[in-house]
N, C-alpha and C positions, 0 to 999 in steps of 0.2 A: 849390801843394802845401800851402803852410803854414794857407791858408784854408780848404782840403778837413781837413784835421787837426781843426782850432777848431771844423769844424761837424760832424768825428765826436764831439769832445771833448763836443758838447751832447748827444748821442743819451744818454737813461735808459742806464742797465744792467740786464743782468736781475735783479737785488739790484733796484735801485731801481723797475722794474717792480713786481716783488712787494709791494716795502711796500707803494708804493702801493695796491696791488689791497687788500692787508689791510687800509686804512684807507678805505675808497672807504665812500662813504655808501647805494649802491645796489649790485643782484648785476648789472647791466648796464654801470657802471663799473668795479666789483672787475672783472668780465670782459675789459674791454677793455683796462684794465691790465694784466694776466696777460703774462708774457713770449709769443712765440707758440712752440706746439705745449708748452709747462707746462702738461701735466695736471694735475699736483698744486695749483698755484696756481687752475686753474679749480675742482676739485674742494674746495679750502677757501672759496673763496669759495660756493660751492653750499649749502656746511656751514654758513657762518656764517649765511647768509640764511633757511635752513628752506629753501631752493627746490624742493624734491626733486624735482618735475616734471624739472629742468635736469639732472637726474644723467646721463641721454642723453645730454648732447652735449655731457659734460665726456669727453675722450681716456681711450681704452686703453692702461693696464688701469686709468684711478684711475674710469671710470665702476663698476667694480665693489666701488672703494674708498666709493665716492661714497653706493652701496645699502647698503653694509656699516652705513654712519653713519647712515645712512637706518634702518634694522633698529633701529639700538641707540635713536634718537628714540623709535620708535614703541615699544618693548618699554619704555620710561620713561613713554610712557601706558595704559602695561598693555593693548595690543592686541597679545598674544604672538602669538597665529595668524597676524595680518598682519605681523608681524617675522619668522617661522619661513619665511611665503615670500616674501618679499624676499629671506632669506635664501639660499633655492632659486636664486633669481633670478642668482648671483652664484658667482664663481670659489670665493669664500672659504668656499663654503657648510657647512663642516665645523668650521671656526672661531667664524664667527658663529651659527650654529647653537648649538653646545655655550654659547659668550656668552650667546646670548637663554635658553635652558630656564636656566641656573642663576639668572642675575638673575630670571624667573618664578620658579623654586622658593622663591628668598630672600623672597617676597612670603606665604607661609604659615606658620603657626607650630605646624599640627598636622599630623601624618601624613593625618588623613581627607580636609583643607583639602587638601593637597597631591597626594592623588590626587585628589580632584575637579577639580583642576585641571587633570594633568598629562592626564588624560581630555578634556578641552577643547581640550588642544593635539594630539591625536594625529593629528586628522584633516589636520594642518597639515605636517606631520615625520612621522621616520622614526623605527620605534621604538627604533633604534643609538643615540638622546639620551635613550632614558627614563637608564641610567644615571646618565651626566653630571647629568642632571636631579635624581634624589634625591643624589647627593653635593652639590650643591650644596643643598638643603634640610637636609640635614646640618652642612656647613658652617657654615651661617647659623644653626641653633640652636646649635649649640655654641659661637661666634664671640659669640653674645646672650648665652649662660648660660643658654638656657633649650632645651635640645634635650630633644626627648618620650621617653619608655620606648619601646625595642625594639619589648615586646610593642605598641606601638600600629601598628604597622608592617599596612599590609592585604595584601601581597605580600612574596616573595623577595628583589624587588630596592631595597625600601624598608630591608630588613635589613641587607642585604648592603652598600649604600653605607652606614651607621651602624656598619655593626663596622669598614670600611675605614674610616670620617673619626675612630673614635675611636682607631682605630692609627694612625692618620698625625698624631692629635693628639697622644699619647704618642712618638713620633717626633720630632716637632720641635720639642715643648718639652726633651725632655731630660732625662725626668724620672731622677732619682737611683732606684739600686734599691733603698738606703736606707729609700724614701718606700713601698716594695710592700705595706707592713703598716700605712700608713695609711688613712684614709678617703677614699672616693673623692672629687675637686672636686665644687662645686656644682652644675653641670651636669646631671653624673649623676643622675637622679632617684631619691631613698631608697629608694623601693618599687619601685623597676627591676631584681627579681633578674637577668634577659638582660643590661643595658644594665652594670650592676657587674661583671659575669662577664668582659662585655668588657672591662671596663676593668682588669681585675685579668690578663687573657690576655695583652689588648697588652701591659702591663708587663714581664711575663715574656718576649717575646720585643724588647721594645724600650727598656727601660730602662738606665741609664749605668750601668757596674758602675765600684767604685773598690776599695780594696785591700782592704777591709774584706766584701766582695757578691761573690759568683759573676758570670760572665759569665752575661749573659741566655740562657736556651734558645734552639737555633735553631731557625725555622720549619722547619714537617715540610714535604718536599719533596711536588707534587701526585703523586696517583695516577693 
């Protein structure tokens, strides 16, 4: 009994499996270190290697964790189309999906740039990400300092995500209502009468009032 003990006491643990696998110098050692049926352990080691051919025949459900990673690789060498369907490929695909268009969007810095882009990807996705898509080229100009005038917008839904990311900009900085009769941030661009309109709206409905400032307008309910 006590020699059956000693020679359980040598067997790895799954902790120690793992590190192992995480330091293994090859993805066919990291592999064989893996505790067994730890998908997740197979699936990092997948990750760490580039292997992505191996994403098959890392366990359910991390084989679809495994493309997910796959997805965000490939969307980092700006081959969005083949991230959008990887993305298809996979449980996550509404997650990763929205992931891959907005890191694309963040890669332009003018509205035209950005629908020529967003045009490149369509054949790849479903048009449910064009939005997702321009709030994140929103995002990312205004995030830079340098988001474009409204009017440069070639569609509806180029507009429509720029008035949402400048209200939700106004939103979670906080601005004082105080501040409503200043000048608008940098951002904003001078000659942008649309783009100041909105900026001077959001206020009105999303600025901090304090003893001295009315409470902000509430938004008018949809019709």
């Amino acid at each position: 009994m006590i020699v059956l003990l000693v020679l359980g006491a040598c067997e790895p643990s799954a902790a120690d499996r793992a590190l192992a696998a995480s330091r293994a110098a090859d993805l066919p050692t990291a592999l064989a270190a893996c505790p067994e049926g730890d998908g997740a352990c197979q699936m990092e080691a997948v990750v760490r290697f580039g292997e992505w051919a191996r994403c098959g025949e890392v366990l359910d459900p991390w084989d679809d964790e495994c493309r997910f990673r796959q997805a965000e690789a490939v969307e980092r060498d700006d081959r969005g189309g083949e991230a959008l369907e990887l993305c298809a490929s996979t449980v996550y695909v509404i997650g990763c999906a929205t992931h891959v268009v907005g890191q694309q969007a963040r890669r332009e810095h003018t509205a035209a740039d950005a629908d020529a882009r967003w045009e490149r990807l369509r054949p790849h996705t479903e048009d449910r990400y064009a939005y997702p898509y321009w709030r994140g080229f929103w995002r990312a100009g205004i995030d830079r300092g340098d988001a474009p005038a409204l009017e440069r917008c070639i569609g509806a839904l180029c507009r429509d995500a720029g008035l949402k990311e400048i209200e939700a900009t106004v939103h979670a900085l906080r601005v004082p209502c105080r501040a409503a009769d200043r000048p608008p941030p940098g951002w904003i661009p001078a000659d942008s009468m649309a783009s100041t309109a909105a900026w001077v709206e959001a206020l009105r409905h999303h600025c901090v009032p304090d003893a001295e400032h009315p409470v902000p307008e509430p938004l008018r309910a949809p019709r």
